[in-house]
C-alpha positions in Angstrom: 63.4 1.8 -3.3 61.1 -1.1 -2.6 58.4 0.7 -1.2 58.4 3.3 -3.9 58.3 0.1 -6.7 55.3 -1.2 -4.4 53.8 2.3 -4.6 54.3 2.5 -8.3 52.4 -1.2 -9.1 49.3 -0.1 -6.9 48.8 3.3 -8.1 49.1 1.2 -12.2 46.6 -1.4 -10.7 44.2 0.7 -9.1 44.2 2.8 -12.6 43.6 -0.2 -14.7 41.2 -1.3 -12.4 43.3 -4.3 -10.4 41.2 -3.8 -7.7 37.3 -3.6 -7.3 36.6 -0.6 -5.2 33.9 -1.3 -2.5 30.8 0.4 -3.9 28.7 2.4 -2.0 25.3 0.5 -1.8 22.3 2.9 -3.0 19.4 4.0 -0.9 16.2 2.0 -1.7 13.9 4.5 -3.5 11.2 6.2 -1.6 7.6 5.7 -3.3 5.4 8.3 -4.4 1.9 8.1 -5.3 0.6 11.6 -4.4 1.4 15.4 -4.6 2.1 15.3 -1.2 4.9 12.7 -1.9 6.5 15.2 -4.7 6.4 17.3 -1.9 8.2 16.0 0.0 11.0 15.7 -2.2 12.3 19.3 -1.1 12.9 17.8 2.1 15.8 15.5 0.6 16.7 16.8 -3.3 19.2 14.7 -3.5 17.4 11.4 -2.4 16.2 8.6 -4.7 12.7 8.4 -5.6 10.2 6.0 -7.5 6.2 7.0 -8.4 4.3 4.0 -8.3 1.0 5.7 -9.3 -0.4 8.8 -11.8 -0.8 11.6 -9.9 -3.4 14.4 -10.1 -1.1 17.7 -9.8 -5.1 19.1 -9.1 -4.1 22.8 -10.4 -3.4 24.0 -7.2 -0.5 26.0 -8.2 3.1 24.3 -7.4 6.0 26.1 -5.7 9.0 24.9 -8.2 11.5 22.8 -5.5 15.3 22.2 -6.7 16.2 18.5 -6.9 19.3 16.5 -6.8 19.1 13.2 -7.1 17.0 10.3 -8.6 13.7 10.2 -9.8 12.2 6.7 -12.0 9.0 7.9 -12.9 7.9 3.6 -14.1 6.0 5.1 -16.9 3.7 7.2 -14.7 2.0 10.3 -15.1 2.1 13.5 -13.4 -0.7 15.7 -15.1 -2.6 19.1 -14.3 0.3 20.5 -12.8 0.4 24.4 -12.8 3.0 27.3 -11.9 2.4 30.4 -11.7 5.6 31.7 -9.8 9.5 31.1 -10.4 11.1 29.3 -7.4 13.7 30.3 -4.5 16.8 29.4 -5.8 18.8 31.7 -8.4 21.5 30.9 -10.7 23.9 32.5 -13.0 22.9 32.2 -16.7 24.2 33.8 -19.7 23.5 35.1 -23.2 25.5 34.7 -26.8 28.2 36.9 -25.1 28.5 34.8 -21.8 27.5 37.6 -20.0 26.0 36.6 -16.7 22.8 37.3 -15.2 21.0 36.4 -11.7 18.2 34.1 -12.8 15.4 32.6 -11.3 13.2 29.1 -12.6 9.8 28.0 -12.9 8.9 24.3 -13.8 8.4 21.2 -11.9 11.8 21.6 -10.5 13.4 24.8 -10.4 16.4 23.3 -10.4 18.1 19.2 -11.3 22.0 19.4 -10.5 23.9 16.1 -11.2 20.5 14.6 -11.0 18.8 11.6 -13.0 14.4 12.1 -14.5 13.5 8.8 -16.1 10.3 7.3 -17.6 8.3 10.1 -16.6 5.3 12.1 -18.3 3.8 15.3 -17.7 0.0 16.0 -19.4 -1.6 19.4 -19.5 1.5 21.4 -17.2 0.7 24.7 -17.1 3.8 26.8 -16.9 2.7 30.9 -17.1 5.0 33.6 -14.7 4.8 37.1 -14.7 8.3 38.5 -13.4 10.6 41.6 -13.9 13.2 39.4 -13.0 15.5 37.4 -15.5 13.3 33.7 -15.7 13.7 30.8 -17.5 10.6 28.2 -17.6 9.7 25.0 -18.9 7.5 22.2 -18.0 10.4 19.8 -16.1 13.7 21.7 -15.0 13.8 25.4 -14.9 17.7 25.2 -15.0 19.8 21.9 -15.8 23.2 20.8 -14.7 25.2 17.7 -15.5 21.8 16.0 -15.3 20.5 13.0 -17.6 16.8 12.9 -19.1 15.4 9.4 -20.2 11.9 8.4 -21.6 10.3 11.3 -20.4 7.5 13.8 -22.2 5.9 16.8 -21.8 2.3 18.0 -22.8 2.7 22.1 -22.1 1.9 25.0 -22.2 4.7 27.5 -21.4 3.6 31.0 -21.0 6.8 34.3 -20.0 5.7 37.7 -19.4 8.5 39.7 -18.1 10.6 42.8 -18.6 13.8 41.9 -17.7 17.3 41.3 -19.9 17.7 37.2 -20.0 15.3 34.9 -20.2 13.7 31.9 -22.0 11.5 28.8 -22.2 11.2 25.6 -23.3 9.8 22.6 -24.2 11.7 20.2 -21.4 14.3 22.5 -20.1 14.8 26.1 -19.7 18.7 26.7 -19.0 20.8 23.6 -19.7 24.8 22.8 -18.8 26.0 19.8 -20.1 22.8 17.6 -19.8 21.7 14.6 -21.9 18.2 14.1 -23.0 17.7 10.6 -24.4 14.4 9.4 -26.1 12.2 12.1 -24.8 9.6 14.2 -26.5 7.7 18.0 -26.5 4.1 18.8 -27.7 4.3 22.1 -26.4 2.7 26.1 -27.0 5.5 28.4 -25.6 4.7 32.1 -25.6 7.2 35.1 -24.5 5.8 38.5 -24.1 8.2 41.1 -23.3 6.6 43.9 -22.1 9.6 46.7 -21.9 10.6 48.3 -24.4 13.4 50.1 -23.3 15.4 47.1 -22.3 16.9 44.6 -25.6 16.1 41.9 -24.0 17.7 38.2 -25.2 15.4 36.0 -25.7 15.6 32.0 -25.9 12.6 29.6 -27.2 13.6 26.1 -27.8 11.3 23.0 -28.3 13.8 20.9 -26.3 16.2 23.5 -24.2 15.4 27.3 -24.6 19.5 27.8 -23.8 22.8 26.1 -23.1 24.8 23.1 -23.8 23.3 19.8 -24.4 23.0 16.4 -26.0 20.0 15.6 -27.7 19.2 12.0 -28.9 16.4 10.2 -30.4 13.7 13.0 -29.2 10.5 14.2 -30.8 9.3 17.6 -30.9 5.8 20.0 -31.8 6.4 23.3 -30.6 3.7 26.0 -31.5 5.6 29.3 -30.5 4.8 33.1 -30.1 7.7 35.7 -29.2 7.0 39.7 -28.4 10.6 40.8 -28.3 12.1 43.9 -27.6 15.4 42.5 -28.6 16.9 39.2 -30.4 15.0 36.7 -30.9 16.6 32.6 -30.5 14.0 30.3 -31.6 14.5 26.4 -33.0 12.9 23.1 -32.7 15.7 21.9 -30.5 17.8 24.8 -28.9 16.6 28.3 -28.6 20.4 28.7 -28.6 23.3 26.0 -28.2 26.1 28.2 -26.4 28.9 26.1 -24.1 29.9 27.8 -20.5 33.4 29.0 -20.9 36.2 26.4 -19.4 33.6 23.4 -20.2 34.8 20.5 -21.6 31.7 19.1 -23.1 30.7 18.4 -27.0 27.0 19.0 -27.7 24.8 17.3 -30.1 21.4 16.9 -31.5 20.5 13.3 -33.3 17.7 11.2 -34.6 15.5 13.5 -33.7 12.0 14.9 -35.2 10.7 18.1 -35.1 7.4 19.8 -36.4 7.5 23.3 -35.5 6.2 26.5 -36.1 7.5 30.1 -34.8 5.9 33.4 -35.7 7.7 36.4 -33.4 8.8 40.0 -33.7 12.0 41.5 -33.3 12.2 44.8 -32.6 15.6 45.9 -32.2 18.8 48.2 -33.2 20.2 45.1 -35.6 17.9 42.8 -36.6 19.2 38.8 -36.1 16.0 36.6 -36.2 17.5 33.5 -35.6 15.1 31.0 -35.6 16.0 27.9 -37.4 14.3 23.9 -37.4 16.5 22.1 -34.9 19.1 25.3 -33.6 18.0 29.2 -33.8 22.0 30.2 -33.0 24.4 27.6 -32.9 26.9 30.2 -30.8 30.6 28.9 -31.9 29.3 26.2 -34.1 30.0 23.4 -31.5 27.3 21.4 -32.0 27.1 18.4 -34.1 23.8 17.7 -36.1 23.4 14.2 -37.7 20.5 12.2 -38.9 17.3 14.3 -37.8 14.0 15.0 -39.8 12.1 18.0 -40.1 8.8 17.0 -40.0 7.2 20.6 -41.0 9.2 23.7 -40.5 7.5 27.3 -40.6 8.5 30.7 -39.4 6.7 34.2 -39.2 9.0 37.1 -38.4 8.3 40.9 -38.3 10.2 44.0 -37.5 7.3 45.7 -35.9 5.7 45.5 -32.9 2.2 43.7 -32.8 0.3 41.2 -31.0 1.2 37.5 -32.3 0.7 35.3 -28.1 -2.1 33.2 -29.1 -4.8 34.8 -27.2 -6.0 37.5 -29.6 -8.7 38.5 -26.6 -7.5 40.5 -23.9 -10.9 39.5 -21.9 -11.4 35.9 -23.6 -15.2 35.3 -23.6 -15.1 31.1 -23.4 -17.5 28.2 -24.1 -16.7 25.3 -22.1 -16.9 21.4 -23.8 -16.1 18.6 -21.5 -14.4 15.6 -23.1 -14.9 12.6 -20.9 -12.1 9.9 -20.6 -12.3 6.8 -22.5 -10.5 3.5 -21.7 -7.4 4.6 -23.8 -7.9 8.5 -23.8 -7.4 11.2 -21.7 -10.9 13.3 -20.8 -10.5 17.3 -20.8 -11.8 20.5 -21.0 -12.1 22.3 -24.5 -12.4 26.2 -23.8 -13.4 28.2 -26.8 -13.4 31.9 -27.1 -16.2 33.2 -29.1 -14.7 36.5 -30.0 -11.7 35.4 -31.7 -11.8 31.5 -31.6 -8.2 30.8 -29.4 -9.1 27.3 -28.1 -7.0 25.1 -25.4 -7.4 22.4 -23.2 -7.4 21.9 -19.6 -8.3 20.4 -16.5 -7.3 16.5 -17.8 -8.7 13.2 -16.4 -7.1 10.0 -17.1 -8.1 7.4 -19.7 -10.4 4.4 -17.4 -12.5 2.2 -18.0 -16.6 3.2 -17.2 -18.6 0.4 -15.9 -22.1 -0.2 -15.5 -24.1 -3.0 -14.0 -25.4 -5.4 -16.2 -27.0 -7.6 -14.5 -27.5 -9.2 -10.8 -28.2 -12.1 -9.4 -29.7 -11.9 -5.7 -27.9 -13.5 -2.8 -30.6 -16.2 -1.3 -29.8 -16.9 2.7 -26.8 -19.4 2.2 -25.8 -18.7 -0.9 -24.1 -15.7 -2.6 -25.1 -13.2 -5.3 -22.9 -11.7 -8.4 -23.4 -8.2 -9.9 -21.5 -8.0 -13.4 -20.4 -4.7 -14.6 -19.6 -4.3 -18.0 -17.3 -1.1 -19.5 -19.8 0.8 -22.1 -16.6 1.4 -24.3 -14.9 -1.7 -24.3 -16.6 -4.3 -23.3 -14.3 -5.6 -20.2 -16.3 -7.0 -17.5 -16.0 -8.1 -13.9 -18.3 -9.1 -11.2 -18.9 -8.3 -7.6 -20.0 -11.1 -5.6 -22.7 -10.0 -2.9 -22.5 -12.0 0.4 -25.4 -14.2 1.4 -27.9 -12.6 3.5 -28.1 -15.1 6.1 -31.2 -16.5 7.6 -33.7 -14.2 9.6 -34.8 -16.3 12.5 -38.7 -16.3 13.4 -40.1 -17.5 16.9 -40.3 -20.7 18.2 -43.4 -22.4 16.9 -45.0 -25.6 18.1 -44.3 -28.2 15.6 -46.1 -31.2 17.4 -47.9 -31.2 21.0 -46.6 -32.5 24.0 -49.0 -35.6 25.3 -49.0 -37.7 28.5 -46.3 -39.7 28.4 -44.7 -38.8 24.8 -42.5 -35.4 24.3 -43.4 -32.4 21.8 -41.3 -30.9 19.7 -40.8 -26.8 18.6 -38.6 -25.2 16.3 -37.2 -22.0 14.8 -37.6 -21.7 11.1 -35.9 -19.3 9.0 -38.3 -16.4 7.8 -37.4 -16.3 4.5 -36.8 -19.9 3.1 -38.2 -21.9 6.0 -35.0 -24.0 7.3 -35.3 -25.5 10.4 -32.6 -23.6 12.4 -33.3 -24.9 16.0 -35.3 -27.4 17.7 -35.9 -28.6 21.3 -37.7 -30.9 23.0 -41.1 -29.6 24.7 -41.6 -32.1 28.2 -44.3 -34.7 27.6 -46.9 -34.0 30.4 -48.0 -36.3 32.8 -51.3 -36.9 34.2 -51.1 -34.4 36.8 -50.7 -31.9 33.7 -54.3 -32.3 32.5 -57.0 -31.2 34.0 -60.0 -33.3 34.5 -61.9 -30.4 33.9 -60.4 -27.8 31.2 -61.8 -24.6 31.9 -63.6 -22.6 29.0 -61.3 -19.7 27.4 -62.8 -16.7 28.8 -65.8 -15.4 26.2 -63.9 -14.0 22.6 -60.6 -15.9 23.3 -61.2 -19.2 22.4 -58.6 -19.7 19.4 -59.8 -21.8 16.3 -57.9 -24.7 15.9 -55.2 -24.9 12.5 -56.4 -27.3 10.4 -54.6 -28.6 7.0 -57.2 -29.6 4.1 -58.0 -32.3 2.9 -56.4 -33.8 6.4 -56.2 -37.1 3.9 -54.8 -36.9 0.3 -54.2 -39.6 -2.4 -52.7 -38.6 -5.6 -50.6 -40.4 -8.1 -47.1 -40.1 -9.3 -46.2 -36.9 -10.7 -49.4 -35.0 -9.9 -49.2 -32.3 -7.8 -52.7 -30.8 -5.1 -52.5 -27.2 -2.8 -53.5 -27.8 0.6 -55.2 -25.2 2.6 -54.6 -23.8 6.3 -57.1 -22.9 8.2 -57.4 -20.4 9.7 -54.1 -19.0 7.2 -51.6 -17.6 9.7 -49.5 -14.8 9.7 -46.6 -17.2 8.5 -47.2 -20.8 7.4 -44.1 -23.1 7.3 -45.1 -26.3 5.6 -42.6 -29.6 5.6 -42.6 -33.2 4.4 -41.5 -36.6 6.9 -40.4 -38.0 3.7 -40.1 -35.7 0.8 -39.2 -39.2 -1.5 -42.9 -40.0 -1.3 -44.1 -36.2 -1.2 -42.9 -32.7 -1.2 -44.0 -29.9 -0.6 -43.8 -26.0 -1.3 -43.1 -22.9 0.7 -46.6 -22.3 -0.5 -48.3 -25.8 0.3 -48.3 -27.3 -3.2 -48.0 -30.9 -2.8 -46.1 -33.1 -5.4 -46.0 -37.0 -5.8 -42.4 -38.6 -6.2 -42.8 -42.0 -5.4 -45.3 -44.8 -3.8 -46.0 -44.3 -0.1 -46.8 -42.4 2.7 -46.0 -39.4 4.7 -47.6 -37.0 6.2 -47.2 -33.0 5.7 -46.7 -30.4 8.2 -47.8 -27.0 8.9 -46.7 -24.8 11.7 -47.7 -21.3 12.1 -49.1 -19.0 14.5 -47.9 -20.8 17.5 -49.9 -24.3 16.2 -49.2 -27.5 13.8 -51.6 -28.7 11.7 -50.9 -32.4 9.5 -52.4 -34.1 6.7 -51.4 -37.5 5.5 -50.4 -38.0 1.9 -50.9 -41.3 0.1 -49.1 -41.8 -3.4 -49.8 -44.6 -6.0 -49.0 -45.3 -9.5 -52.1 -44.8 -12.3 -52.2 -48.7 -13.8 -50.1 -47.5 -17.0 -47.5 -46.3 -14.6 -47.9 -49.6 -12.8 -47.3 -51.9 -15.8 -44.2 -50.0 -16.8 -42.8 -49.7 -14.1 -43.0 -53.2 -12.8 -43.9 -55.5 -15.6 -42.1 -54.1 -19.0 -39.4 -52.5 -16.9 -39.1 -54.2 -13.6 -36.1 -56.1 -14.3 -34.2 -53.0 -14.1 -35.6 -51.3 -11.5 -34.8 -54.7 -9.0 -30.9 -54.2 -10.5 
């Protein structure tokens, strides 16, 4: 009796949640940031998955994969994405009389079972099959179960020709059981062709879900649709047609939700239906609750004779091609035109960027470094690039004063380009036994001229400034000051007065020195100011 009391308060517990279950701790999600990473996903469908990048689809036409578990798209962007055949896997759809067909998918995934697609866009998807098999398509999920839809959109064009019995497209979803779509949206040019007459075909075109059960919240909707049916026709902003899979416990609904759509089909068929309605072309049972949604702009064109209505009027199209280039805040695309009847769409997108130029550039010197700024021609946004320094370009070693008897010489290595001093050493001082009494003669034609500096002697006063010349000029001339707060001096040998005193100025080049010895005074105006009006605060 006890135990079956004990039994009784644990069963009541665990059902009023007494006790915490230990949860199961979720697999970190894999990142994608490439086609090869969507890829991928058919390796594990039912893994959990994050793109951290927008991803070029390139038009390389996609195999549709089934998926199964969790996919955060963070706001990104999978665009240029193009199917042209259904995938692998085949499920069981029906039509208004829940009669079951085998039916195969084409869309990003083929198939999302108990599965989660969040904050994800698709621009420019280009969805067309050619099939004699039943097909649904559509731009995310080909066919839907027990699968949630959040923040997600779709740019499309969705494009059936077949000649089988069941089949749709649509706008997100093709076939849908029991799914939620939640604050999603459609901009999207479905076309069905059917192409056999001797079959009625059923037919389902909705801006949201062509078929099936669903829950529709807070979505937006422009659908742009064009049906050739040999059979009944299910066409709406929302559903194609809202129909619940016997034995499902599940209450559908469309809310707060926007459509602008526009339908023009034929019907050719032993009764004629048409349905083809703003937000639900059949409602089959009546199951599904409508509340609070707008109809932005609501038209319908529907005949009971065959004729051509897909957009393309052209069957050879003869296009001009206009290239849109991206802005910062716009997608760039390409515009074709046909010049027989004027059908125009857009393809091949490029993401909005920025496009910078250089504006302007500021030369790295040997120590210091340089800046390039660019400059976005649409914005205005700048950045710069700094440019290393260029480092100093050693030149030889160049005799920067004599050795003598009994005192040492000195020679250095100068930089090239700005003339710092970038090694020095000492050259010996010779002794007696180093000079010959007798020098002998250079032979005839070698003698070198001695480098000279001129005027060897310069006076100049405060502030003025003289050029001295080298003679003979050498290849490279590096000039220098012993005290550059009497005198300094110029890569190019322009001297310039600073302050009273002397110093002498150097010139190496060519494997010699030359010097010239700088005196500086002040004029007698410069004199009596500085010393006598002013002198008091020079001595401070």
């Amino acid at each position: 009796m006890k135990k079956r009391v004990l039994l009784f308060l644990l069963s009541v517990l665990l059902l009023q949640g007494g006790f915490a279950l230990p949860a199961k701790a979720e697999d970190a999600p894999v990142a994608i940031d490439s086609r090869e990473g969507m890829e991928a996903i058919a390796q594990n469908p039912a893994g959990n998955y994050c793109i951290t990048a927008d991803i070029d689809m390139d038009g390389t036409p996609w195999t549709p994969i089934p998926f199964a578990g969790t996919l955060d798209g963070q706001g990104h962007t999978l665009y240029n994405l193009r199917v042209r055949e259904p995938g692998a896997e085949v499920v069981g759809t029906f039509d208004g009389n829940r009669k079951t067909y085998d039916t195969v998918f084409g869309a990003l995934f083929s198939t999302v079972t108990d599965a989660t697609v969040k904050n994800l866009a698709l621009v420019n998807a280009d969805v067309a099959v050619t099939t004699e098999q039943n097909c649904f398509l559509a731009p995310l999920a080909g066919y839907a179960l027990r699968s949630a839809f959040e923040n997600c959109s779709a740019a499309s064009r969705v494009t059936l020709t077949l000649s089988g019995t069941n089949e749709g497209v649509g706008g997100l979803i093709g076939f849908s059981d029991a799914c939620t779509v939640e604050n999603c949206s459609a901009d999207c040019v479905l076309t069905f062709t059917d192409t056999n007459p001797a079959i009625d075909c059923e037919e389902f075109m909705g801006g949201i879900i062509a078929c099936g059960s669903g829950r529709v919240n807070g979505c937006t909707v422009k659908l742009r649709g064009f049906a050739e049916i040999y059979g009944y026709a299910h066409g709406g902003g929302v559903f194609g047609m809202q129909k619940i899979r016997r034995g499902l416990d599940f209450y559908p609904r469309v809310q707060r939700t926007t459509v602008d759509v526009e339908i023009a089909f034929f019907e050719v068929a032993p009764s004629k239906r048409s349905y083809c309605d703003p937000l639900i072309g059949e409602d089959s049972g009546g199951y599904c609750a409508v509340s609070r949604n707008t109809v932005a702009h609501f038209e319908k064109y529907a005949s009971r004779k065959a004729e051509r209505l897909r957009p393309e009027a052209c069957a050879s199209p003869d296009d001009a091609v206009t290239v849109t280039e991206p802005t910062c805040t716009a997608w760039g695309y390409t515009t074709h035109t046909c010049r027989v009847c004027g059908y125009t769409y857009t393809d091949d997108y490029t993401p909005p960027a920025h496009r910078y130029e250089a504006v302007e550039t500021t030369a790295p010197t040997c120590t210091e470094a340089g800046e390039t700024a660019y400059t976005c021609v649409f914005c205005g946004d700048s950045y710069a690039e700094p440019i290393p320094p260029k480092g100093h370009t050693p030149g030889e070693w160049t005799t920067v004063r004599e050795a003598a008897v009994g005192a040492a010489g000195e020679e250095q290595i100068r930089c090239a380009a700005c003339g710092t001093v970038l090694e020095s050493r000492e050259i010996p001082a010779l002794t007696a036994g180093d000079v010959s009494e007798t020098p002998k003669p250079d032979a005839p034609g070698s003698a070198k001229e001695r480098l000279t500096l001129l005027p060897e002697a310069v006076s100049l006063h405060v502030g003025k400034s003289t050029a001295l010349t080298v003679s003979p000029a050498p290849a490279i001339a590096a000039f220098s000051s012993d005290d550059a707060s009497v005198a300094s001096v110029s890569p190019e040998g322009v001297v310039t007065a600073n302050a009273p005193g002397t110093t002498v100025i150097r010139c190496t080049g060519d494997g010699q020195s030359a010097a010239a010895t700088v005196t500086v005074s002040y004029t007698a105006g410069q004199w009596i100011v500085h010393y006598i009006l002013f002198g008091w605060l020079w001595d401070r």
